[in-house]
N, C-alpha and C positions, 0 to 999 in steps of 0.2 A: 480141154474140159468140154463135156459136153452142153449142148443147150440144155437150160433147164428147161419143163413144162412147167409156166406157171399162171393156175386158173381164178380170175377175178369177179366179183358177183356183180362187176355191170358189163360194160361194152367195152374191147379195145377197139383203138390203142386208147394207150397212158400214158404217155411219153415222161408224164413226172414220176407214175412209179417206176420204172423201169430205169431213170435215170438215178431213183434212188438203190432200185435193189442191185446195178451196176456200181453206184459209189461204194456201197458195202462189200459189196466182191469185184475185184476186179478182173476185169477179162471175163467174168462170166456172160456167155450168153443165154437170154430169155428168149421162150416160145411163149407168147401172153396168147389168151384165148377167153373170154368172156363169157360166164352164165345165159346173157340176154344179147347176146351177140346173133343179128336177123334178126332182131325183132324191130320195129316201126317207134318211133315215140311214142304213138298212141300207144301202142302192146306195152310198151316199156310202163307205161303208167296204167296200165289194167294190172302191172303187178306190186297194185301198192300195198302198204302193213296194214293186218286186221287192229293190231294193237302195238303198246310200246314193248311185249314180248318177240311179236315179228317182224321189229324194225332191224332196218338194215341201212346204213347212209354209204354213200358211195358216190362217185364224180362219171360224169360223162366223158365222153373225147371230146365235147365242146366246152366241159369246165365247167358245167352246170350240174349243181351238187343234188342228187335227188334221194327221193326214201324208197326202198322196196322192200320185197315179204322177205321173210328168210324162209318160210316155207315153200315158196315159188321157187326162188332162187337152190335149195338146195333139192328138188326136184330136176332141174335142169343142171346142174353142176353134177349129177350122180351119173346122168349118160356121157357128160363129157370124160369125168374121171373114170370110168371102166374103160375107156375107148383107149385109153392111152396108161400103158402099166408100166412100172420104175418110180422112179424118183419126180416129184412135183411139189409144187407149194401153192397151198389153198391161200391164196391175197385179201384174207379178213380172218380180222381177230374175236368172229364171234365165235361160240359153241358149236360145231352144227354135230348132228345126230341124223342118221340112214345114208353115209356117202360111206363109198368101199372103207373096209379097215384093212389097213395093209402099211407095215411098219416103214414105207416108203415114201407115203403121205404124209407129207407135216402140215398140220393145221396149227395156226400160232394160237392161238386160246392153250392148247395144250402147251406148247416149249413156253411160253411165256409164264403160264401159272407154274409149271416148274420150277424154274429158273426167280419167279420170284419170291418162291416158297424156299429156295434151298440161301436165295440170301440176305430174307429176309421173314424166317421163321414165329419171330414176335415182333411184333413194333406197329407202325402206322403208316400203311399203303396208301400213296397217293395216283389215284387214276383221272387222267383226262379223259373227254367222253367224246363225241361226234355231237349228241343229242340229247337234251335234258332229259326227256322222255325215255332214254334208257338207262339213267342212273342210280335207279332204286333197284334195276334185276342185276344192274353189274355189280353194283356194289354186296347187293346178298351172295352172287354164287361165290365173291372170294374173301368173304368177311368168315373168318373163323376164329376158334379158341385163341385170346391171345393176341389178334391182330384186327384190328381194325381197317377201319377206309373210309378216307376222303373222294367224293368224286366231285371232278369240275368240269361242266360241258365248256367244249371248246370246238367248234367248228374248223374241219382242216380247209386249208385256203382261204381262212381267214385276213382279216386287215391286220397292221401293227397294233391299233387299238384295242382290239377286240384280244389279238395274243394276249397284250401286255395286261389288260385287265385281267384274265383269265390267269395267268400266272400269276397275279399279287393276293388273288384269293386262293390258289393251293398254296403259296409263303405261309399266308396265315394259319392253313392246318396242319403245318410245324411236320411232313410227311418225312420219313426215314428212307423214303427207296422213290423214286414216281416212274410213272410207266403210259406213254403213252398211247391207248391203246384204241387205234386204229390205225390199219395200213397208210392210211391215206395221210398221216400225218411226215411229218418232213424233218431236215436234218434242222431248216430254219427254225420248225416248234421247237425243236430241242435245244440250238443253241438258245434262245428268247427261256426257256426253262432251268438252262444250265446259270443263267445270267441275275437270274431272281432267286433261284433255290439253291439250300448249301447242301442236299441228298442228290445220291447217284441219280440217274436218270434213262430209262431205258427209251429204245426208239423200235416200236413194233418193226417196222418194216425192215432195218437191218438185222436185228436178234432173229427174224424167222426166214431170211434171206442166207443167211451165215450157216445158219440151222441144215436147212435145205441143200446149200451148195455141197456141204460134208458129205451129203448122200451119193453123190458124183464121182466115177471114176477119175482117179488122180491121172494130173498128165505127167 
C-alpha cells in the first residue's frame, strides 16, 4: 500500500497521531506534512484566532497544545494540498472552505457528519470539543430537525481527571451515538468514554483514517 499524504493544521512530527492513524490501519504508511511547518514559534503565534468562529486547537511536536486561525491555516494548507494530487487526509475535523475539491480529499467534518447522520438520523448526538469557545458553532452546524446535541469540551491530552470529569457530564446528557471530534483525540479518550457511556462511540481519527486508506491502491 502506498504512503498516504496526510496534511495537519500545526507542525510535524506527531508521533501520537500517526501512531494512532497506524493502529487504525495497519501497515499503512504516513507522509505527515504540516500547515505551519517553517514557521518560528513567534510566526506560529502571529497566527492566532480572530474569534471562537476561527479557532483551531492543535498540539505541537513539543506537546504544547496551542490555538490557531482556521483562516491562516487553511490559506497555507491550500498550496500544500495542490502541490501534491491523489489520495490525502486533511488531520482536523473542522469545516474548511477554499481547499481543492477533489473527491480524493477527505476532510473528516464531511465522512464524519455523514456517517453520523446515516446512524444516527433522530436521537441525541453527543460531541466532545477541544474548546469551550467552540461549542455553540459545532453544535449549531449539526443540530438539525429531529436531532439534537450535547457538547462537552474536553481538552485532548488531557489528565485522567479532567477525562473522567468530562465523560460523567456527556453520561448525564443520556447521548445515543458520541463522536469525538477532534483529530487529536485518542484511543485512551475513547476507551475512558466507552467505560462511562452505554452509546456507540466514534474516534475522529480512526473513522477518517480508514476513510482515507480506502482511497489507496490495493496491494
Amino acid at each position: 500500500m502506498a504512503a498516504l499524504p496526510v496534511f495537519i493544521i500545526g507542525q510535524a512530527p506527531r508521533h501520537d497521531l500517526v501512531d494512532e492513524i497506524a493502529t487504525a490501519v495497519p501497515g499503512l504508511q504516513v507522509a505527515l506534512r504540516g500547515a505551519l511547518d517553517g514557521l518560528s514559534r513567534a510566526q506560529v503565534a502571529d497566527c492566532a484566532p480572530r474569534d471562537g468562529a476561527d479557532t483551531l486547537s492543535t498540539v505541537l511536536p513539543s506537546g504544547e497544545g496551542i490555538t490557531v486561525s482556521k483562516r491562516a491555516v487553511t490559506q497555507r494548507l491550500r498550496g500544500l494540498l495542490e502541490a501534491v494530487p491523489g489520495a490525502a487526509l486533511l488531520a482536523c475535523t473542522g469545516a474548511f472552505k477554499g481547499l481543492p475539491e477533489r473527491p480524493s480529499l477527505v476532510q473528516p467534518s464531511a465522512v464524519l457528519n455523514g456517517l453520523a447522520q446515516a446512524l444516527l438520523p433522530r436521537g441525541r448526538l453527543g460531541l466532545f470539543v477541544p474548546l469551550p469557545e467552540q461549542a455553540e458553532a459545532l453544535r449549531a452546524e449539526r443540530e438539525r430537525e429531529g436531532l439534537s446535541v450535547a457538547v462537552v469540551p474536553l481538552r485532548p491530552h488531557g489528565d485522567d481527571a479532567a477525562r473522567e470529569v468530562a465523560m460523567r457530564r456527556m453520561a448525564a446528557e443520556a447521548p445515543d451515538l458520541v463522536l469525538l471530534d477532534c483529530i487529536s483525540y485518542t484511543r485512551r479518550d475513547k476507551a475512558a468514554a466507552v467505560a462511562v457511556l452505554s452509546c456507540p462511540v466514534l474516534l475522529s481519527v480512526a473513522v477518517a483514517a480508514r476513510a482515507a486508506a480506502s482511497l489507496l491502491p490495493e496491494v
